[in-house]
PAVEX-586291 format. One record per residue (C-alpha): x, y, z; residue in one letter. Coordinates in Angstrom, 2 decimals, padded with zeros to 5 digits, m for minus. Example, Ala and Ser with C-alpha at 12.3 -4.5 7.8 and 13.67 -1.06 7.14 Angstrom:
2
x,y,z,guvex
012.30,m004.50,007.80,A
013.67,m001.06,007.14,S
END
This chain:
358
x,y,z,guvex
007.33,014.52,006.81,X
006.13,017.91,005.55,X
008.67,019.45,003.44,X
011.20,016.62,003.95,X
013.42,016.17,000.97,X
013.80,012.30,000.65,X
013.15,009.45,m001.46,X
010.23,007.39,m003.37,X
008.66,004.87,m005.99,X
005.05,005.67,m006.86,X
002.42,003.69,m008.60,X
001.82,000.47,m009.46,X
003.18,m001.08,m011.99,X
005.50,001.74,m012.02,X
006.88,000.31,m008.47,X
007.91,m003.21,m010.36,X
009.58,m001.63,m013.62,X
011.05,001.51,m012.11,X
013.02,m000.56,m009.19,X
015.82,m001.83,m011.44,X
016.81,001.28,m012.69,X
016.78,002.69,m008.96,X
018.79,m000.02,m007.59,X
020.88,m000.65,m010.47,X
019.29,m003.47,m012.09,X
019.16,m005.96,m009.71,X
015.64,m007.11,m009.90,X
015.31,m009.79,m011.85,X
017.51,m012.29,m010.14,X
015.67,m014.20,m008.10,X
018.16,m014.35,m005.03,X
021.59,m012.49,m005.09,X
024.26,m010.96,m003.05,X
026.13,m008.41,m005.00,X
029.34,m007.04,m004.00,X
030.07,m003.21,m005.35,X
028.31,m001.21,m007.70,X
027.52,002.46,m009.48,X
024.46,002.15,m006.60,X
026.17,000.69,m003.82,X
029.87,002.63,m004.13,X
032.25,000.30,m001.79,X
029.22,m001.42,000.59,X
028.25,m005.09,m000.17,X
024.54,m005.61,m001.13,X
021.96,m008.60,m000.82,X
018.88,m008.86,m003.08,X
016.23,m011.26,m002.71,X
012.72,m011.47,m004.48,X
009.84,m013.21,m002.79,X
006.31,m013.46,m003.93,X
004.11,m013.43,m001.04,X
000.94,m011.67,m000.04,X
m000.37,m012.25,m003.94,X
002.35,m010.57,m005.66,X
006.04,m010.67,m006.50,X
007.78,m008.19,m003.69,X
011.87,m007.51,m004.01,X
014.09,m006.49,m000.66,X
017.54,m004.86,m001.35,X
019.65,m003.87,001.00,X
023.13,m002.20,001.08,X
025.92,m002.84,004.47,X
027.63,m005.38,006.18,X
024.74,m006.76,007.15,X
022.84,m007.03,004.22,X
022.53,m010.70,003.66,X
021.25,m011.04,007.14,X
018.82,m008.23,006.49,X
017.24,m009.64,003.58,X
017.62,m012.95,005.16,X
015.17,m011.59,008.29,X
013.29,m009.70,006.08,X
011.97,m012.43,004.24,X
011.05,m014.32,007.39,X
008.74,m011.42,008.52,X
007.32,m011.54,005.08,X
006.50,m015.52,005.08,X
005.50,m014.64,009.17,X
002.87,m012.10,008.13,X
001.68,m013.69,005.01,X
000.63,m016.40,007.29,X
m000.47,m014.56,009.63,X
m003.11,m011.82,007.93,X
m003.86,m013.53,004.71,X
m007.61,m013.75,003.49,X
m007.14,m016.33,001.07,X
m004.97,m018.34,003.52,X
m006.99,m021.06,005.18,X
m005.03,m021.19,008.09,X
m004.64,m017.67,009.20,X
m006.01,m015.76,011.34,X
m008.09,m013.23,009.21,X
m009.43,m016.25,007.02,X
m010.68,m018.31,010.37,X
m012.36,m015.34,012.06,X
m013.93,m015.37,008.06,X
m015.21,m018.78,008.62,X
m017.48,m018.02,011.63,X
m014.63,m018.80,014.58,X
m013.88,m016.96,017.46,X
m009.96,m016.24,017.23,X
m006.96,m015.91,019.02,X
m005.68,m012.70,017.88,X
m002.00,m012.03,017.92,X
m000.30,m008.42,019.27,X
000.07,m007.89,014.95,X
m003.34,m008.54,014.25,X
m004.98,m006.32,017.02,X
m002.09,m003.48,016.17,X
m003.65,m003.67,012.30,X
m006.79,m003.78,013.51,X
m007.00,m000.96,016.28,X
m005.72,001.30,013.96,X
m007.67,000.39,010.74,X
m010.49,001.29,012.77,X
m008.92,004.77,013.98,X
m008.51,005.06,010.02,X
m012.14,003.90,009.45,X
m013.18,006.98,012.00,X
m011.15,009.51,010.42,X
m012.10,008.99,006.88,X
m015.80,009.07,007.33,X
m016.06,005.36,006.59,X
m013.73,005.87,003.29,X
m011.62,003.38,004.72,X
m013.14,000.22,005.64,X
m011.82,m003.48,005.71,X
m015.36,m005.11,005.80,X
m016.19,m005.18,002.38,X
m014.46,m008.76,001.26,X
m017.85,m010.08,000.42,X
m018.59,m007.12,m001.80,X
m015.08,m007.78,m003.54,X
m015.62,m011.20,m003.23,X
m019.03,m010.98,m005.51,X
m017.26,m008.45,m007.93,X
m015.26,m011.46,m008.32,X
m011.77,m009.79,m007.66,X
m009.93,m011.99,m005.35,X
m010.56,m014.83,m008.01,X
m010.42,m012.86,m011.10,X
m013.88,m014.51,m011.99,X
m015.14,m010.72,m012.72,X
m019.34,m010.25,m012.77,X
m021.23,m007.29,m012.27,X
m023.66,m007.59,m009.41,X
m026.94,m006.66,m009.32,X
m027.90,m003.82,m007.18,X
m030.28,m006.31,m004.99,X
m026.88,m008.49,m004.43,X
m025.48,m005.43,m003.52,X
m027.84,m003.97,m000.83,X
m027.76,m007.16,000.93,X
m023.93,m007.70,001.00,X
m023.63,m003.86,002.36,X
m025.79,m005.04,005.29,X
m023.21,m007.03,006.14,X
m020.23,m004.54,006.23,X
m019.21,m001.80,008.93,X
m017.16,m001.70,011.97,X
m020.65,m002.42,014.04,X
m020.56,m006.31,012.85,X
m016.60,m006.24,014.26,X
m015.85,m006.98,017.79,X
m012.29,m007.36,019.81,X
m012.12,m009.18,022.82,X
m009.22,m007.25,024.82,X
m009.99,m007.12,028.02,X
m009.09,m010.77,028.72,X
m005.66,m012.28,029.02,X
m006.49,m013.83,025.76,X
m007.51,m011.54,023.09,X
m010.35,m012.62,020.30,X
m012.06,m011.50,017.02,X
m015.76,m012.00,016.46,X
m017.43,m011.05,013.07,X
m021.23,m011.05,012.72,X
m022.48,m013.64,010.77,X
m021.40,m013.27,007.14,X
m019.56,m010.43,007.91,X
m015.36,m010.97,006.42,X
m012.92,m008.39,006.61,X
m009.69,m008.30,004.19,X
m006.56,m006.20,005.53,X
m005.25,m006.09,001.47,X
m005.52,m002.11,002.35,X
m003.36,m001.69,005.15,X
m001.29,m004.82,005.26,X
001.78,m004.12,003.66,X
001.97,m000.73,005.02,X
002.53,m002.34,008.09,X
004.57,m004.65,006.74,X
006.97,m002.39,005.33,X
006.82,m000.62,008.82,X
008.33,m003.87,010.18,X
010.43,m004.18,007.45,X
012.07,m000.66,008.20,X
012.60,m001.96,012.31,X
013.63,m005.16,010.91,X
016.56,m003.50,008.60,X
017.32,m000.65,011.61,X
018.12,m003.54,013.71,X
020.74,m005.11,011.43,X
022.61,m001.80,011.14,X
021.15,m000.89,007.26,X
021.08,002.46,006.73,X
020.37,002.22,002.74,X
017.72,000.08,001.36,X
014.94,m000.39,m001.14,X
011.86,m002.48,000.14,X
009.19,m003.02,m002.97,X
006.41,m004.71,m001.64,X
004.26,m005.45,m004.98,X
002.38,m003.49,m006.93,X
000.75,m000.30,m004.23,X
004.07,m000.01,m001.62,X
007.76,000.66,m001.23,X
010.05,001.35,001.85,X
012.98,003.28,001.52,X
015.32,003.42,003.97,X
017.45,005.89,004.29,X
019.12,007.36,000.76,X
021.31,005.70,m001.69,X
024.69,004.43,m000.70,X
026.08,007.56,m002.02,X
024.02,009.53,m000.19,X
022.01,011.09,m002.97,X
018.12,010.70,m002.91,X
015.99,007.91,m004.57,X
014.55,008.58,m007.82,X
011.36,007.49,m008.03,X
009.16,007.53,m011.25,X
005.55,008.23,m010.96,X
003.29,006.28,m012.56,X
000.93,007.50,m015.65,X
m002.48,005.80,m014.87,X
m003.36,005.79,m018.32,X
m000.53,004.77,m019.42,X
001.23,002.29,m018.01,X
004.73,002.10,m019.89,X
005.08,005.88,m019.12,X
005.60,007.89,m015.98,X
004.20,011.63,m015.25,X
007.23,012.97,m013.45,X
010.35,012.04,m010.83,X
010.46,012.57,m006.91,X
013.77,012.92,m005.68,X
013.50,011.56,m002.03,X
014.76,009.84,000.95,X
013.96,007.64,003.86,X
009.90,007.19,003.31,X
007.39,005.09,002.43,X
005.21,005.15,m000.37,X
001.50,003.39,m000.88,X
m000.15,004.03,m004.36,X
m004.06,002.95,m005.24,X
m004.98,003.37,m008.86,X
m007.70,002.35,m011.20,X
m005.28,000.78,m013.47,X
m004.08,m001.73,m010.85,X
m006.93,m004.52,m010.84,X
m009.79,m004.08,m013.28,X
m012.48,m005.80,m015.94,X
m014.40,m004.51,m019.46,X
m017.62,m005.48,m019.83,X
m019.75,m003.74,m022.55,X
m016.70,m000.91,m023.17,X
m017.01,000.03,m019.54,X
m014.36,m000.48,m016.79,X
m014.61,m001.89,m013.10,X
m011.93,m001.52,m010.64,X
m011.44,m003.09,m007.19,X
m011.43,m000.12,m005.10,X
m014.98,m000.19,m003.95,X
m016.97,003.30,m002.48,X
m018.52,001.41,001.15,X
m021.52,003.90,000.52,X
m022.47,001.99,m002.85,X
m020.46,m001.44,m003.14,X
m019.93,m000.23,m006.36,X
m016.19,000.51,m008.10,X
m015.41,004.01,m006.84,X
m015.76,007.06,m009.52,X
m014.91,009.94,m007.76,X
m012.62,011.82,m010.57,X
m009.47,010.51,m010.05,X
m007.31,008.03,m011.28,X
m004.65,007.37,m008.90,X
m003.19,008.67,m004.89,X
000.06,008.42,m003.92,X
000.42,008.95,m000.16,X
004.22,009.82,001.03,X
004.93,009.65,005.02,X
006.48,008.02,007.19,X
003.96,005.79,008.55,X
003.18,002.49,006.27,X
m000.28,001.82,007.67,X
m001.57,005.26,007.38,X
m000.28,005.68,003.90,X
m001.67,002.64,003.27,X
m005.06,002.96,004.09,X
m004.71,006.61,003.15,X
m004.01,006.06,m000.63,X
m007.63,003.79,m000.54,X
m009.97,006.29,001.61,X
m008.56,009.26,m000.48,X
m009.01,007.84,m004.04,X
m012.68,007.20,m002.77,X
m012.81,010.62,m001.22,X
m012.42,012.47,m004.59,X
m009.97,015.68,m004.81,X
m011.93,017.60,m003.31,X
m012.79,015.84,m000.25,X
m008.77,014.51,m000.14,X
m007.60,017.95,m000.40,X
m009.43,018.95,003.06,X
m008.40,016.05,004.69,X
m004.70,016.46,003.79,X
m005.24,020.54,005.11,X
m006.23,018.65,008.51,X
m003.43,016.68,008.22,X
m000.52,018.01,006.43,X
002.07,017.11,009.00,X
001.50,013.77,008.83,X
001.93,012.92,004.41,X
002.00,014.77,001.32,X
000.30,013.08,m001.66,X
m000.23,013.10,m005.72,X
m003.49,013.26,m007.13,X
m003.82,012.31,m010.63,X
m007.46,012.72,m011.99,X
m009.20,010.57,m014.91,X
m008.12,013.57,m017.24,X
m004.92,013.66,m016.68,X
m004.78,016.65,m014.29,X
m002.40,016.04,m011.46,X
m001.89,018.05,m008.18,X
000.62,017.46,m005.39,X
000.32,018.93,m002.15,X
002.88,021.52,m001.00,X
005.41,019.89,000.75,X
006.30,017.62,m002.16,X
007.12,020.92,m004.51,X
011.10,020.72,m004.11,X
011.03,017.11,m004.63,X
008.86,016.71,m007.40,X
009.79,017.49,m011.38,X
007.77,016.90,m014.34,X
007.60,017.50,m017.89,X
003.93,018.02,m017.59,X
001.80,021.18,m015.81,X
000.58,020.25,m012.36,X
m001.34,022.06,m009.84,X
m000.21,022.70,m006.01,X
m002.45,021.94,m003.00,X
m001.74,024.94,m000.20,X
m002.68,025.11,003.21,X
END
């Protein structure tokens, strides 16, 4: 989407406060259908807000069709929650987690196959075998501990795409994980999601909506009803009632991972849940948050994660190698940010910011 003037939310909590005032303040009702608006000009609009995948998500959309929209985009939610969860007993991710050979649906191996390409491309930056290091970090319960660095060496030993294996040659397609080996697809989930999402509302004729699903992604389709861009606030990590600057943008999707988004203190010093795979430890590579912009959901996704662990440095050379396929914003622990050069037309701040060339 290089140098594609369009539309975007960025960060986390950012994502969740910022939507009202995009969409004209209709988060907060817990179902609607609104008729006309400032927003909407003459088209009819449907709201809904669902809380699935561990947070509260919110699905506007503006047409005709809208009601049906939202109505069918909340049954892909529900349908994929099911489906992918890791804390959900019955899916599929949480039974391959339990030691069984599974069934995999065409979703699952999709996710899969290219969370793996991801896994390949980032050096290992991306990777969705580390649930039992996040599990001992005690993030998916929010019972928080530091583990030892013994804990630690023999959890990694059970991570990498080497303890994975897909069964696809058969009719029937499996998932085998090594013993005590779990995967978690929290990374790249709701990019695909909201890449469903964005079929789902293409189908019903929506041309203008505004898909927020929690806290790291947003689908927008298309531009406002009036035909002016979104415009998105971007979220100050260290600050978290403020916003560094606006992009004024259309028909994207956005996936944000931040230090600020899940995190304990203990003894004045911070842990986050975005783990380096090299250490098992919260990653400190200098920055704070990445925003990825694009048009794909699962490679922003995943993206956003590999990137933050990557460091600027590291994220800067990987977005020269593929800078027709995102732009991003990289905000560092001191505050520095730096987009990369396709998001310069689209992208105003109050603040001093430096730009990533080719």
């Amino acid at each position: 989407m290089k140098k594609r003037t369009g539309g975007l939310l960025v960060g986390c909590l950012a994502i969740v406060l910022f939507t009202a005032i995009l969409c004209g303040g209709c988060v907060g009702d817990k179902t609607s259908a609104q008729g006309s608006g400032s927003a909407a000009g003459d088209l009819p609009s449907a709201q809904k807000d669902i809380y699935a995948m561990d947070t509260y998500m919110s699905v506007t959309a503006y047409g005709k069709q809208a009601g049906q929209a939202v109505s069918d985009a909340e049954a892909e939610i529900d349908r994929l929650d099911q489906l992918l969860s890791a804390t959900r007993t019955d899916s599929e991710i949480a039974m391959a987690n339990a030691g069984n050979t599974v069934k995999l649906s065409e979703d699952t191996i999709t996710i899969l196959k290219r969370a793996k390409e991801l896994n390949i491309q980032t050096n290992g930056m991306f990777d969705i075998t580390l649930y039992p290091l996040l599990c001992e970090w005690g993030f998916p319960t929010q019972e928080y501990q530091i583990p030892s660095d013994k804990k630690l060496r023999k959890l990694k030993k059970t991570t990498g795409w080497d303890k994975v294996t897909i069964h696809t040659k058969k009719k029937t397609k499996t998932l085998e994980l090594q013993e005590g080996t779990e995967i978690d697809l929290g990374g790249i989930a709701k990019g695909y999601l909201a890449d469903q999402l964005k079929e789902i509302m293409e189908k019903d004729g929506i041309s203008s909506a505004l898909i927020s699903l929690g806290s790291s992604t947003i689908q927008l389709i298309g531009s406002k009803p009036d035909g002016s861009d979104w415009n998105v606030a971007v979220q100050d990590p260290t600050d978290t009632t403020n916003y560094l600057g606006v992009l004024h943008v259309s028909d994207c999707v956005v996936d944000t991972s931040g230090n600020y988004e899940r995190w304990f203190e203990q003894d004045g010093r911070r842990y986050w849940h975005i783990l380096n795979p090299k250490t098992g430890k919260p990653s400190r590579s200098g920055l704070s948050s990445v925003t990825i912009v694009g048009e794909d959901g699962m490679t922003g996704d995943a993206l956003s994660t590999a990137l933050f662990v990557m460091g600027l440095e590291d994220a800067s050379e990987y977005w020269r190698s593929h800078s027709n396929d995102f732009e991003a914003i990289f905000v560092e622990d001191d505050g520095t940010i730096s987009i990369t050069a396709g998001l310069q037309e689209c992208f105003t701040s109050d603040y001093d910011y430096n730009v990533i060339s080719e």
